[in-house]
C-alpha positions as CSV (number, residue, x, y, z in Angstrom):
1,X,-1.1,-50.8,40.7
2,X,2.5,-51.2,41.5
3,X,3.5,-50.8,37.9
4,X,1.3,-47.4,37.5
5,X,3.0,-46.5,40.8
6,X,6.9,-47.3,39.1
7,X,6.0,-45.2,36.3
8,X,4.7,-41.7,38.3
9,X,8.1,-42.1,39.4
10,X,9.8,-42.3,36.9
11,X,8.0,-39.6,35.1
12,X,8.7,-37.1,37.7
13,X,12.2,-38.6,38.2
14,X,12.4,-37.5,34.7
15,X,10.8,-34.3,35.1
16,X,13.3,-32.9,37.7
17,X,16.2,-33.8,35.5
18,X,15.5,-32.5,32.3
19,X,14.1,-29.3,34.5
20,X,17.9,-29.2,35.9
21,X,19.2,-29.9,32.5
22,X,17.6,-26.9,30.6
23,X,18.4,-24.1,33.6
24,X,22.1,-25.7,33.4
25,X,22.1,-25.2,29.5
26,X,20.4,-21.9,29.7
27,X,23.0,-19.9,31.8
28,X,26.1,-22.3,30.2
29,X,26.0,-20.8,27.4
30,X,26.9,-17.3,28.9
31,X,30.0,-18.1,30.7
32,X,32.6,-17.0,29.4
33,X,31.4,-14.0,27.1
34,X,31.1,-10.6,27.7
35,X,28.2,-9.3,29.0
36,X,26.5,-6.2,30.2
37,X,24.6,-6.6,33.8
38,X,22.4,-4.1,34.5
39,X,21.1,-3.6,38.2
40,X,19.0,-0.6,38.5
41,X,21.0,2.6,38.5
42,X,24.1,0.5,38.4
43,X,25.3,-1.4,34.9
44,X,28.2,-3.3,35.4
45,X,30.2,-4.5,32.2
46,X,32.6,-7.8,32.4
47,X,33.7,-11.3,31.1
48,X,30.7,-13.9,32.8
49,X,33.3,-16.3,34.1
50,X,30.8,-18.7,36.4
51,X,27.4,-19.1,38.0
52,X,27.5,-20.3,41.3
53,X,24.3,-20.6,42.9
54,X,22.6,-17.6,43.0
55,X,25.7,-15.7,42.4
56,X,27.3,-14.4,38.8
57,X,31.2,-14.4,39.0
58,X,32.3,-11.5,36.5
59,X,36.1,-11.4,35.2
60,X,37.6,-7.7,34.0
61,X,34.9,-5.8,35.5
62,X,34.3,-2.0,35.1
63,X,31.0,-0.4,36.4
64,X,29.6,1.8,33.8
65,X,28.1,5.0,35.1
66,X,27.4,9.1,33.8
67,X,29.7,7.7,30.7
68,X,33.0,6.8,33.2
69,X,34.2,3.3,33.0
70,X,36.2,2.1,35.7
71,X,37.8,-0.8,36.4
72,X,37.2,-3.7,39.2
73,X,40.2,-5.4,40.4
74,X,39.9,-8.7,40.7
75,X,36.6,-10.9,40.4
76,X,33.3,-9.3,40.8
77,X,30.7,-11.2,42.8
78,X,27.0,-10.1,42.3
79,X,23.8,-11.3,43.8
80,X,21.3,-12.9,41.0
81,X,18.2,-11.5,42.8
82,X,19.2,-8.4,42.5
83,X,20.4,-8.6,38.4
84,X,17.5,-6.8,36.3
85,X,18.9,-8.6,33.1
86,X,21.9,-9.5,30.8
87,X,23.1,-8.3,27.8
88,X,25.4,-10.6,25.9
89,X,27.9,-8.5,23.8
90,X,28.8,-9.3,20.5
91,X,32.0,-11.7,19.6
92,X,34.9,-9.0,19.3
């Protein structure tokens, strides 16, 4: 019984890490491109410098909107929850 009980453990022991593992890999391979965030009427385009939490960290920003571009200075901080999806640009 003990033995059975050692090895639920274990299984879900493993569970959570690989579950951490693949949503780490997921978004890793993002940082650091550039990438398109759209978020509603808003699109936003900029270098994906970090995740942190629910938060994307964006590098050379510029909000896209009626065909202006303009620029961000500094880093721009956006909410995930509110992110509609990504689009990773090609390498230039």
């Amino acid at each position: 019984m003990t033995g059975l009980l050692i090895c639920a453990v274990a299984v879900v022991v493993l569970a959570v890490v690989l579950t951490v593992a693949a949503r780490y890999v997921a978004w890793r391979w993002l940082v650091r491109r550039r990438v398109l965030v759209v978020m509603g009427d808003r699109t936003i385009e900029g270098v994906l410098w970090a995740r942190r939490g629910g938060l994307l960290v964006l590098l050379d920003a510029a909000i896209l909107s009626a065909g202006q571009r303009v620029g961000v200075d500094g880093e721009m901080v956006i909410d995930r929850s509110r992110v509609e999806w990504v689009q990773v640009l090609p390498w230039q």
